[in-house]
Structure formats: structure tokens, C-alpha cells
C-alpha positions in Angstrom: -9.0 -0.8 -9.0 -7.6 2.7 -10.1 -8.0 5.4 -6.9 -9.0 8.9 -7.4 -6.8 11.7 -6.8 -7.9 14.3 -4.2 -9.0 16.5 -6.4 -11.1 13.9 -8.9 -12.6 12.3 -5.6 -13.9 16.4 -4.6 -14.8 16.3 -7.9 -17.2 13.1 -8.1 -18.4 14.3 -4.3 -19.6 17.6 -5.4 -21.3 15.9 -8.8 -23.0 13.7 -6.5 -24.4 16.5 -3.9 -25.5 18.3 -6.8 -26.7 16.0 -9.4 -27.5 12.6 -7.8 -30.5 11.3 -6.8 -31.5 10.5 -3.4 -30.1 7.0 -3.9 -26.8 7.8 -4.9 -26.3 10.5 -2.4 -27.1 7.7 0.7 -25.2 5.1 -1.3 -22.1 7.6 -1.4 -22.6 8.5 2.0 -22.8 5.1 3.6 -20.0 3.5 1.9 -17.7 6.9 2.9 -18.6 6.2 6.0 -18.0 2.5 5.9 -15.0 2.9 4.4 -13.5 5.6 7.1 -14.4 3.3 9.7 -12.1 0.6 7.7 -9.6 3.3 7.7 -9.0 3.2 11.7 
């Protein structure tokens, strides 16, 4: 899988805040969270 540069991934996050439904937005927010978690 190809990762997103910082500025592409600020990008896709601001698309999603703005434009998303309310689906998306708790999808993105749960698997950011999930995946900081991961992280430590």
C-alpha cells in the first residue's frame, strides 16, 4: 500500500471534514485513532 505524504494526508483530512458524510467522518476518525494507538 502507497502512504500519503503529509501534505496529501492534510489534504484527504480536510476533504473529509468538509465534504464527507457522517459515516466517513466516524470511519476516518476511528481508524486514526486506531491506528495512533498501533503507533505506541
Amino acid at each position: 500500500m502507497n502512504k500519503l505524504s503529509k501534505n496529501q494526508f492534510e489534504q484527504a483530512k480536510t476533504f473529509l471534514k468538509s465534504k464527507a458524510r457522517k459515516l466517513e467522518r466516524a470511519l476516518f476518525e476511528l481508524n486514526l485513532k486506531m491506528a495512533t494507538r498501533k503507533m505506541f
